[in-house]
DOGUDO-213813 format. One line per 8 residues: number of its first residue (from 1); their letters; for each residue x, y negated, z of C-alpha. Coordinates in nm, 3 decimals, always signed. Example, Ala and Ser with C-alpha at 12.3 -4.5 7.8 and 13.67 -1.06 7.14 Angstrom:
<nodes>
1	AS	+1.230/+0.450/+0.780; +1.367/+0.106/+0.714 .
</nodes>
This chain:
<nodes>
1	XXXXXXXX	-7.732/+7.398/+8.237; -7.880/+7.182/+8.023; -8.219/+7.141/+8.208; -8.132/+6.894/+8.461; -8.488/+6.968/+8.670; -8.352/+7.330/+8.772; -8.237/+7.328/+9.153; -7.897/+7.461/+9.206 .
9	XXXXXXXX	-8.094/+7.788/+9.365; -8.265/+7.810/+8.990; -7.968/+7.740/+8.786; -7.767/+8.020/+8.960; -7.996/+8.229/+8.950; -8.013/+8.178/+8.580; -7.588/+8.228/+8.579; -7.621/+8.530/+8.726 .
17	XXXXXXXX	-7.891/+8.683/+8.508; -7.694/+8.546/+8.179; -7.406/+8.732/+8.372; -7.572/+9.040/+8.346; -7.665/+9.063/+8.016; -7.311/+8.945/+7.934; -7.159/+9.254/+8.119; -7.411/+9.503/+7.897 .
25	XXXXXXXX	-7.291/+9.324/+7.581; -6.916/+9.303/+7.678; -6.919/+9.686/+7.750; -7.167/+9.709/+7.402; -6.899/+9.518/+7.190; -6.610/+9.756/+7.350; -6.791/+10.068/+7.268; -6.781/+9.943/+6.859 .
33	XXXXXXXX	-6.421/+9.999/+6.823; -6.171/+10.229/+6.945; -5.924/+10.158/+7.219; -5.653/+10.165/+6.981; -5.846/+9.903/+6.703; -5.912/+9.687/+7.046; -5.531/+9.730/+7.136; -5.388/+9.576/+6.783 .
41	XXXXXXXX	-5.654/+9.290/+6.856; -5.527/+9.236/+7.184; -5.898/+9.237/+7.246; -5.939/+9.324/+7.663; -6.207/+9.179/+7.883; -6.164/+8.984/+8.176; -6.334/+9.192/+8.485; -6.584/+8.972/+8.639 .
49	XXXXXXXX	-6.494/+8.972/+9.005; -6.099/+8.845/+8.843; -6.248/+8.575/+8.676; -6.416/+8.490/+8.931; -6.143/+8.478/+9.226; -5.938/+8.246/+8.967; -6.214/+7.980/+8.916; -6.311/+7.981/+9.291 .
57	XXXXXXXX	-5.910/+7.919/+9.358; -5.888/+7.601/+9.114; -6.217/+7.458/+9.231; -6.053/+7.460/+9.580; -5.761/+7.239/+9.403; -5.967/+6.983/+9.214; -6.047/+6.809/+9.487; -6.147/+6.452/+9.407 .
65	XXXXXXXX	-6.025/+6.489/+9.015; -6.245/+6.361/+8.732; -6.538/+6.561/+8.597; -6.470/+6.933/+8.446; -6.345/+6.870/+8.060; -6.344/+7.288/+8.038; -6.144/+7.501/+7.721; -6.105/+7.886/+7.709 .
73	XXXXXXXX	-5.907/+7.920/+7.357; -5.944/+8.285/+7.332; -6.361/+8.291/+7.466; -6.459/+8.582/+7.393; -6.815/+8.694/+7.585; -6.712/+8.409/+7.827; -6.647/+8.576/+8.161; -6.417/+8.256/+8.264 .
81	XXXXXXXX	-6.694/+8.016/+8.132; -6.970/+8.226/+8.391; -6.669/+8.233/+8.649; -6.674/+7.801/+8.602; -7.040/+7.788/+8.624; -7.065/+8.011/+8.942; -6.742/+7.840/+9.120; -6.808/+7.450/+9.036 .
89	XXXXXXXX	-7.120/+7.269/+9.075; -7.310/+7.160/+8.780; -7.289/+6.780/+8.829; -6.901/+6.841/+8.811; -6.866/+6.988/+8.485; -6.848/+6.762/+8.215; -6.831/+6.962/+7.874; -6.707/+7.286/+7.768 .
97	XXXXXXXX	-6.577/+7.428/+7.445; -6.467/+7.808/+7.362; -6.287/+7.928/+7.063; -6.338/+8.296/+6.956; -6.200/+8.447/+6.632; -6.420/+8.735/+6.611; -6.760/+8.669/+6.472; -6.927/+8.955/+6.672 .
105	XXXXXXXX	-6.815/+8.796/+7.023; -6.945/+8.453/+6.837; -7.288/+8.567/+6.793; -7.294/+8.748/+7.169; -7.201/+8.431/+7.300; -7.418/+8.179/+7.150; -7.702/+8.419/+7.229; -7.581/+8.416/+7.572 .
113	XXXXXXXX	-7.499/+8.106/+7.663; -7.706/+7.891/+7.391; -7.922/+7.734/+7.653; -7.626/+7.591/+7.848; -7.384/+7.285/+7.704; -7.096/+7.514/+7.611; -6.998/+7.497/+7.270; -6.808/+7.753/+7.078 .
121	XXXXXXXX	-6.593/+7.737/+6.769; -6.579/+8.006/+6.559; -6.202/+7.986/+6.434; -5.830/+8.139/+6.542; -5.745/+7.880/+6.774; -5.358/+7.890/+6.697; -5.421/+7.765/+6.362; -5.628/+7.393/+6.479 .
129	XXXXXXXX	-5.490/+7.081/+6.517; -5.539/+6.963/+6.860; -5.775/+6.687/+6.937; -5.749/+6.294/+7.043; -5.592/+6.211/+7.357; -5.959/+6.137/+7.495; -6.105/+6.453/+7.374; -5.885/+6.665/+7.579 .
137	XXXXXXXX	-5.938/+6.864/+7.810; -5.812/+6.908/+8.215; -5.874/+7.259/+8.280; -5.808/+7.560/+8.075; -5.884/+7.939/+8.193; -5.800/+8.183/+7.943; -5.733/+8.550/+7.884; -5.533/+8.474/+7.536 .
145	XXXXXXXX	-5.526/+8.793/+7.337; -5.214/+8.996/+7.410; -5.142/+9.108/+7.063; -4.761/+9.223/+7.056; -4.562/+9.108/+6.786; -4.472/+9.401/+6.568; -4.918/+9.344/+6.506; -4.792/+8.966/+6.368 .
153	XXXXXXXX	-4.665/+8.972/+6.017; -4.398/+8.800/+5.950; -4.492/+8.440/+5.764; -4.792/+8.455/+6.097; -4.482/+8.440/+6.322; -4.267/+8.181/+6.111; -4.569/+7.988/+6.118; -4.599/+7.992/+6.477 .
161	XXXXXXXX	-4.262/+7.931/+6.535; -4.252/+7.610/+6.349; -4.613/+7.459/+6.511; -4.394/+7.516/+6.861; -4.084/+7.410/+6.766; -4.290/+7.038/+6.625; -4.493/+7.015/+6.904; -4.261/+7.122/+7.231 .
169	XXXXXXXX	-3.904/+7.129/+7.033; -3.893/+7.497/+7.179; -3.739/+7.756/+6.989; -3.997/+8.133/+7.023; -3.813/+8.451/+6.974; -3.943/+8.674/+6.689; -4.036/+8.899/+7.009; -4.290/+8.713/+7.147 .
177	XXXXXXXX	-4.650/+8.837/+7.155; -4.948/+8.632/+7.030; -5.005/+8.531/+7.413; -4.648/+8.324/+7.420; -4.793/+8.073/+7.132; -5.144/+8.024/+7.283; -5.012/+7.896/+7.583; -4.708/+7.663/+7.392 .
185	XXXXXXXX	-4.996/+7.526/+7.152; -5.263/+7.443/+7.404; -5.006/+7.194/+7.554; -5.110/+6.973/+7.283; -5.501/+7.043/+7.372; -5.490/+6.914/+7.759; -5.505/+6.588/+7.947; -5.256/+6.478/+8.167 .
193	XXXXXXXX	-5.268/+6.597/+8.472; -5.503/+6.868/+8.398; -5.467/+7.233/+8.533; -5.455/+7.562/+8.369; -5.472/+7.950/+8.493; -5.359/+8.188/+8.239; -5.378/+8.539/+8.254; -5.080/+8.731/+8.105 .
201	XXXXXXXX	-4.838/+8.995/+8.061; -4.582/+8.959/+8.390; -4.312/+9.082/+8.113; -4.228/+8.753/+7.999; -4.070/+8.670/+8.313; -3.815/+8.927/+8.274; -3.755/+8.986/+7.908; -3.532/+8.750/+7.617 .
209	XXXXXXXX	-3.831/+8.644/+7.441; -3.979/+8.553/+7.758; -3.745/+8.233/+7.766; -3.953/+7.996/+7.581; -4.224/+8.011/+7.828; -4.020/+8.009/+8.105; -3.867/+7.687/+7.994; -4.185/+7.587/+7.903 .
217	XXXXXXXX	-4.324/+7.666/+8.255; -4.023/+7.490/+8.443; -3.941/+7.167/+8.137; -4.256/+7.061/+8.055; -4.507/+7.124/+8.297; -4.537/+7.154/+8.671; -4.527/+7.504/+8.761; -4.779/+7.612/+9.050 .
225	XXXXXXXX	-4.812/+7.936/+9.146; -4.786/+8.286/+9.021; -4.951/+8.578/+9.147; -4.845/+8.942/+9.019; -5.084/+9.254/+9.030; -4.911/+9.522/+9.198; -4.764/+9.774/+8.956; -5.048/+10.072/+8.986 .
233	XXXXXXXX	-5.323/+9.793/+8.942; -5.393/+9.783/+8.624; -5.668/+9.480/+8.561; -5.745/+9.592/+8.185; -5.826/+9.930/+8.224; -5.746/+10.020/+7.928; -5.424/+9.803/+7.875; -5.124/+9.941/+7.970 .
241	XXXXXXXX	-4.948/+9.626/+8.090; -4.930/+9.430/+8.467; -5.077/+9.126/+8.450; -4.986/+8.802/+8.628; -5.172/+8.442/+8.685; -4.951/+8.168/+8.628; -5.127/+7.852/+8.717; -4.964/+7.502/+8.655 .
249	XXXXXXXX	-5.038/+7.107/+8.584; -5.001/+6.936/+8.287; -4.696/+6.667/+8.462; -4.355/+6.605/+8.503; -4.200/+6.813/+8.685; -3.965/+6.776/+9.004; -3.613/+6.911/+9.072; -3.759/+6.958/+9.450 .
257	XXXXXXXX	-4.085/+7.130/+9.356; -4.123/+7.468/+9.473; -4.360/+7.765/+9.294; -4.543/+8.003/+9.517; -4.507/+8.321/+9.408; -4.726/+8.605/+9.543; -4.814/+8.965/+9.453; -5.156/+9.170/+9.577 .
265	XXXXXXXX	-5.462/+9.287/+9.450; -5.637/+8.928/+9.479; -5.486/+8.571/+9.400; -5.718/+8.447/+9.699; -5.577/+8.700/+9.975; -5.197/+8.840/+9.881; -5.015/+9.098/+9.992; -4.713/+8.867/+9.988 .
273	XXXXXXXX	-4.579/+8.578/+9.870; -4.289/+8.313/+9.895; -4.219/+7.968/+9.773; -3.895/+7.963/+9.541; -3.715/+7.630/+9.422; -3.735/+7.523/+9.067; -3.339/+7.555/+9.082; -3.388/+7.899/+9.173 .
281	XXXXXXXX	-3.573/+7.990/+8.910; -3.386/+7.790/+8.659; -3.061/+8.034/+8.754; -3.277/+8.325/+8.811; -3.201/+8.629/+8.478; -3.597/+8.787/+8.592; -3.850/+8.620/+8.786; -4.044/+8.986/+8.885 .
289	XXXXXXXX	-3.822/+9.027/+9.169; -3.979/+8.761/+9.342; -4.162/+8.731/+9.614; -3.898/+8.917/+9.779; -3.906/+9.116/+10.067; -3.687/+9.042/+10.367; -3.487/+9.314/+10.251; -3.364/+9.287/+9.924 .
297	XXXXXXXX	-3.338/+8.837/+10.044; -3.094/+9.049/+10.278; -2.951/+9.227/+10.036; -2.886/+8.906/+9.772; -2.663/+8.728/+10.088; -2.487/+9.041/+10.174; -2.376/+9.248/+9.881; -2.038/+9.256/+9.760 .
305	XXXXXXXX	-2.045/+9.556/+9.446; -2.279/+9.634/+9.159; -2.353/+9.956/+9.061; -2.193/+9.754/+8.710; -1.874/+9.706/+8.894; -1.808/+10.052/+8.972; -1.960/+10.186/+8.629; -2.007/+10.168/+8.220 .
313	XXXXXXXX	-2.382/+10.190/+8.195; -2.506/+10.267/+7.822; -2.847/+10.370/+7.680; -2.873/+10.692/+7.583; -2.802/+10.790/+7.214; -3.142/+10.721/+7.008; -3.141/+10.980/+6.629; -3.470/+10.762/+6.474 .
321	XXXXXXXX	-3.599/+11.145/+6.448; -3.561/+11.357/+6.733; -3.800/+11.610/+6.569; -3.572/+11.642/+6.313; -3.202/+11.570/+6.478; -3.282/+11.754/+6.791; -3.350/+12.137/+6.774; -3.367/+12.430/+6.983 .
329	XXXXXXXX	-3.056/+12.677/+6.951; -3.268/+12.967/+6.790; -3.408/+12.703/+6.535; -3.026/+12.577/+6.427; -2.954/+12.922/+6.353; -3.275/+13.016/+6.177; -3.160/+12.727/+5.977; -2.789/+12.849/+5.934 .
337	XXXXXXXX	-2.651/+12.499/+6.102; -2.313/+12.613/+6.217; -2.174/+12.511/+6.556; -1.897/+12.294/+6.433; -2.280/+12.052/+6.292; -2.432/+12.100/+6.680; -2.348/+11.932/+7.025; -2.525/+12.011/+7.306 .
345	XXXXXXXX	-2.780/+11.779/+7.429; -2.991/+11.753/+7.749; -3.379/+11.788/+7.738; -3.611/+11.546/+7.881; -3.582/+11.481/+8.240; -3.933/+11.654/+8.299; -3.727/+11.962/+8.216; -3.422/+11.902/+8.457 .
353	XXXXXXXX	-3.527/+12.027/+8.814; -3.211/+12.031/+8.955; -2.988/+11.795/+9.097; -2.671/+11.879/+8.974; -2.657/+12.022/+8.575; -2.449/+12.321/+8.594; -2.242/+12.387/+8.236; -2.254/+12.743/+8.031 .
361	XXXXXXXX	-1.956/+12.886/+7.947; -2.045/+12.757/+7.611; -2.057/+12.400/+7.731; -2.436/+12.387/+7.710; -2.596/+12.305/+8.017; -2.756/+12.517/+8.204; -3.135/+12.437/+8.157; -3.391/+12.539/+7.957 .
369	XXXXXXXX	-3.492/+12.449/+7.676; -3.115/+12.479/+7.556; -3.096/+12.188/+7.291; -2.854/+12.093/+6.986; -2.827/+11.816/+6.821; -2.791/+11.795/+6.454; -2.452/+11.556/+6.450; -2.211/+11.630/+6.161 .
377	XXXXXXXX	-1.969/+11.479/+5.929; -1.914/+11.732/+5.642; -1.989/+11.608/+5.292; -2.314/+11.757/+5.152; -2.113/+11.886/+4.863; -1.957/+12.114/+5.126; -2.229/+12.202/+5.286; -2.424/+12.281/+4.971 .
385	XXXXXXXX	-2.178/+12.520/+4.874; -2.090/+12.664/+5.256; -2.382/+12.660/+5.387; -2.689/+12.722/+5.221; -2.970/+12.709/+5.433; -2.843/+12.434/+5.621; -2.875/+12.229/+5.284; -3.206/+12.331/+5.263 .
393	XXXXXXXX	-3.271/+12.209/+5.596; -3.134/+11.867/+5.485; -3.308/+11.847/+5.190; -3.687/+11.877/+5.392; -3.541/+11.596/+5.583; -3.532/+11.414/+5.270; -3.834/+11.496/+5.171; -3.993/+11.339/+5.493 .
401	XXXXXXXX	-3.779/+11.034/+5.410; -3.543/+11.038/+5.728; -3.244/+10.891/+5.539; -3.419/+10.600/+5.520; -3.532/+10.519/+5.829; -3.428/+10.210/+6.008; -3.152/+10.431/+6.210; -3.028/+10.733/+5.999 .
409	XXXXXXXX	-2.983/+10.463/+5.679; -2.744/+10.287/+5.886; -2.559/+10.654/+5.918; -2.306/+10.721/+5.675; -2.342/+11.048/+5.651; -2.728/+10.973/+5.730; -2.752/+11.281/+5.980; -2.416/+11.183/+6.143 .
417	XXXXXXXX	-2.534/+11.017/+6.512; -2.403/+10.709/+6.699; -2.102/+10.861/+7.000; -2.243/+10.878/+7.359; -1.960/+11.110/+7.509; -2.089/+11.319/+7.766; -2.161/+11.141/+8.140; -2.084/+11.222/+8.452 .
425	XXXXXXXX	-2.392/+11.049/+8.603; -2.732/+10.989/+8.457; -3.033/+10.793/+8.579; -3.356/+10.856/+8.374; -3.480/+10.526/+8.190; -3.834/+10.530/+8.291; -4.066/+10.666/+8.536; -4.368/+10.590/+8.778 .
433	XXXXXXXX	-4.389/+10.560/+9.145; -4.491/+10.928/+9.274; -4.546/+10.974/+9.644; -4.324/+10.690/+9.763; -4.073/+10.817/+9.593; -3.828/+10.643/+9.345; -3.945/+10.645/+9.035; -3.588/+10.679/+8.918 .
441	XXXXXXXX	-3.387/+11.001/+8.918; -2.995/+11.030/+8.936; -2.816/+11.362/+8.846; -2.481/+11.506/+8.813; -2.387/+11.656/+8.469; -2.120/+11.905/+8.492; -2.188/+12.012/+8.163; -2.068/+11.941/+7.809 .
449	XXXXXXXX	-2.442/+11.763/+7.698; -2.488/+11.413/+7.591; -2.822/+11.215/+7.595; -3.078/+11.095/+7.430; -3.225/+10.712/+7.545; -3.440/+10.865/+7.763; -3.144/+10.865/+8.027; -2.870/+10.559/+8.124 .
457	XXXXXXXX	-2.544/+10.677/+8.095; -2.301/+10.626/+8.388; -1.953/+10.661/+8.345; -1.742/+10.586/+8.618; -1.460/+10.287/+8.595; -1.163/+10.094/+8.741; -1.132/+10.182/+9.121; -1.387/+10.475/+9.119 .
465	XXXXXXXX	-1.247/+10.663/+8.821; -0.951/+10.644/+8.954; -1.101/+10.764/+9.290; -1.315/+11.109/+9.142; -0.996/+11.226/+8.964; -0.767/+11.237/+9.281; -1.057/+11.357/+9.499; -1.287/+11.562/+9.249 .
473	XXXXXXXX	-1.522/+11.643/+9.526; -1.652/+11.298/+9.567; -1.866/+11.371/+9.285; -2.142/+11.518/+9.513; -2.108/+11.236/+9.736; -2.143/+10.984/+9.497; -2.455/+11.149/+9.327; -2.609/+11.128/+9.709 .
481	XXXXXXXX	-2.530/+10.810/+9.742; -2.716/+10.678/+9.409; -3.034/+10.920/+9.543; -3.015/+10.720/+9.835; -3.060/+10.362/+9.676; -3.349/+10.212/+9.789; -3.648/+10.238/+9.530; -3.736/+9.860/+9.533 .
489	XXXXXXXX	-3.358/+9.799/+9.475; -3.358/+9.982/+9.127; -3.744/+9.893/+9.072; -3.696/+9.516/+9.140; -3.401/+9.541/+8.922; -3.646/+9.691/+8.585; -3.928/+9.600/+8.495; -4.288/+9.730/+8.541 .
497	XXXXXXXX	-4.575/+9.822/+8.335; -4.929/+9.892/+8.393; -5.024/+10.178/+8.605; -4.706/+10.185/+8.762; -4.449/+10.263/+8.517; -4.075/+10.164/+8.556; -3.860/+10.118/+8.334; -3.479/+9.973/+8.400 .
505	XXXXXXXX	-3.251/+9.845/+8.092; -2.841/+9.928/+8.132; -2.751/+9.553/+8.239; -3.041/+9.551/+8.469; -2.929/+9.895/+8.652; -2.556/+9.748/+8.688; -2.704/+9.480/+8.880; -2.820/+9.712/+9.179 .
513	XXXXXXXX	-2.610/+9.748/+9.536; -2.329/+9.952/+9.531; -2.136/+9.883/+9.879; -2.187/+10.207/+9.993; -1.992/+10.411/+9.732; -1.707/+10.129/+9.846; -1.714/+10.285/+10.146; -1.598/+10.649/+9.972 .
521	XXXXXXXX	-1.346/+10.498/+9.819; -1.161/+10.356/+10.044; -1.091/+10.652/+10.228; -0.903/+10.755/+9.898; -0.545/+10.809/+9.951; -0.417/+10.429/+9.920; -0.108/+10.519/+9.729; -0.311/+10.627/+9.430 .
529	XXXXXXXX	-0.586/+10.385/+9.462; -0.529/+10.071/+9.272; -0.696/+9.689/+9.350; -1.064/+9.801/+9.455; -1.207/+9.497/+9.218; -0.910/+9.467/+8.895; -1.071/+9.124/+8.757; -1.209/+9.297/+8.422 .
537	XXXX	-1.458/+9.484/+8.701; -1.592/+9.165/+8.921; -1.935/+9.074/+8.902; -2.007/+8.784/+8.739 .
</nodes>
């Protein structure tokens, strides 16, 4: 605080009653727009007690380093900037500077904090030029806004790109959320040596456009620690997405350095954590899995087969208008669609209770809601003239401009559909922990259905195809034996989102343990059982 006659009892005092008012104006300032206007801002407030936990956790690691030269690009109210002021002493901080693009937080924050030295620029922080070498600053707390990128137009994101690309030679995937570039272009705003604690998105450690910070994290700077939220704790209430704290020093870094990685409700007191090489994590497809539990370390030394070795694993079929494409088999009659223009397809998994999918005599499966989907090749001249009220079903498609949607207009004819031949084995793409159970289901379809992308597709290959044909009754086994995966060997394989959702991509499902199902297979009659592993079928 400016008034250098307060006692340290005083001044926190003071923090602490500027804290409160802070918290009525944060929750004021919410309460003006909707969750969704806050959303494509990327506008979500640091909780107090977070904040608070981080800055207590770098003050233990400054040690004897020079006096507090303090940035938060993305300001806001300034919950890190209270967080400083109640974890570092007063004599210790040397100046402080905030940037906040929205005038309304600008004004809240003046008012609150004008009596201390903090100063705050009013201005979108990715479009500065950074300062001087000795006006920069050593420690950097920020919640950056997490504004994905389909809310970036496009010249904002070219623009972006290039800044990075000049300042860290680093290309940034069109992908990347506003987050990525504030922590690329503050590179240029710190002092050697100086730390930073970011709070982020865990998804860039797992996804493609993730790579530029990741190379960022492991190239340029000296990577730290970083601490992951357990799936179900969701630190923005109102943000679906887990977030991590990646925490790193501005310096070279070291091919023997190792990150600590931990997981747990608090960065001061995981659940668990493990120190992982740099090498590691340079060869490492998704950083997530880590810290690992004895188990699944097991698991990496032990394992011999992929679930990718053993199957094909596609994505479902997507229409780009399932409203339209997908139908119940009362509405494609009322509509005159004729059965040679239908296939059967499988509702959502919320509808599917049973294990195995039984087929109809018809070929449709055996649940309910019994779905068709629109998928037909006939010329619209034919269908005009054989088929009346299926034309007229076409043309309201029209009318709600489905032909020329980013899928269907790729569609020749436009309400033709991409193949996804009916599979064997499905796993459902997404779903959320629910009484220790997998969130991930696996069923048997003995039916004639395909599947939309709410499902993977398994079809079996090499050694096990060969396998269920001579012994069709392996089926059932095999659809045990993928219920019987462990749940954090599918979860660790996806990805997670806030309040606990799962969701696991085709590549990132083949990568799971298999060596059970090796086990069924080799009791196969050998003479009709080819090489368990033909070379096309290895992992890799």
């Amino acid at each position: 605080m400016k008034t250098s006659t307060s006692s340290a009892f005083e001044q926190m005092n003071d923090i602490r009653s500027i804290e409160a008012a802070r918290l009525e104006q944060q929750a004021y300032l919410d309460s003006q727009k909707s969750p969704k206007e806050r959303n494509l801002l990327g506008q979500f407030a640091t909780p107090p007690r977070l904040a608070l936990d981080i800055a207590r956790y770098l003050h233990r690691r400054w040690k004897d380093r020079d006096p507090v030269r303090f940035l938060d690009p993305a300001i806001g109210t300034g919950s890190f900037y209270s967080a400083l002021l109640q974890a570092f002493p007063h004599d210790q901080i040397d100046r402080a500077q905030g940037c906040e693009i929205d005038p309304r937080f600008v004004n809240a924050a003046r008012r609150l904090w004008g009596k201390t030295d903090l100063v705050i620029r009013k201005a979108d922080f990715t479009q500065l030029s950074p300062p001087e070498d000795d006006s920069r600053f050593n420690l950097v707390l920020t919640n950056p806004p997490y504004v994905r990128h389909h809310h970036l137009t496009r010249s904002v994101k070219e623009h972006l790109q290039r800044k990075v690309l000049r300042s860290l030679g680093l290309p940034v995937n069109g992908l990347a959320g506003l987050y990525c570039y504030f922590m690329l272009l503050t590179h240029e705003w710190m002092q050697e040596g100086g730390l930073a604690a970011w709070l982020i998105p865990t998804e860039f450690m797992d996804v493609n456009y993730g790579q530029a910070l990741k190379r960022y994290l492991l190239d340029k700077v000296r990577l730290i620690h970083i601490h992951r939220f357990q799936a179900d704790d969701v630190q923005f209430g109102d943000a679906l997405v887990t977030s991590a704290i990646v925490v790193f020093e501005k310096s070279r870094p070291t091919s023997r350095q190792k990150v600590r990685f931990s997981s747990g409700p608090s960065l001061s007191r995981p659940v668990e954590s493990e120190n992982v090489s740099r090498e590691d994590l340079l060869n490492a497809p998704k950083w997530s899995v880590y810290p690992r539990k004895e188990s699944a370390r097991k698991i990496q030394t032990t394992t011999t087969a992929m679930l990718g070795d053993l199957f094909t694993i596609k994505r479902g079929l997507a229409t780009g208008a399932n409203r339209f494409f997908i139908l119940s088999r009362e509405e494609a009659d009322s509509h005159g669609i004729p059965s040679l223009a239908l296939r059967p397809i499988l509702p959502s998994p919320r509808y599917v209770t049973e294990q195995i999918i039984e087929r109809d005599p018809d070929g449709y499966p055996a649940v309910s809601p019994r779905l068709a989907l629109l998928d037909c090749n006939i010329p619209e001249s034919v269908i005009q003239r054989e088929y009346p009220r299926f034309a007229d079903y076409l043309e309201g498609g029209k009318a709600s401009g489905i032909p020329s949607g980013y899928l269907a207009s790729r569609r020749s004819p436009w309400y033709s559909q991409e193949q996804r031949r009916p599979a064997p084995f499905l796993c459902t793409y997404m779903g959320r922990n629910a009484g220790g159970r997998s969130p991930f289901r696996f069923f048997l379809n003995r039916s004639d259905a395909t599947a939309a992308n709410v499902y993977l597709l398994l079809y079996p290959k090499g050694a096990l195809s060969v396998a269920l044909k001579n012994r069709p009754d392996l089926y059932v086994e095999v659809l045990s034996i993928l219920q019987d995966i462990e749940p954090e060997d599918v979860v660790g394989a996806g990805r997670v989102y806030g309040g606990g959702l799962h969701k696991v991509e085709p590549r990132e499902l083949a990568r799971v343990p298999a060596d059970t199902i090796l086990t069924i297979i080799s009791g196969v009659e050998p003479a009709s059982q080819p090489e368990l592993f033909p070379e096309e079928y290895r992992s890799r």
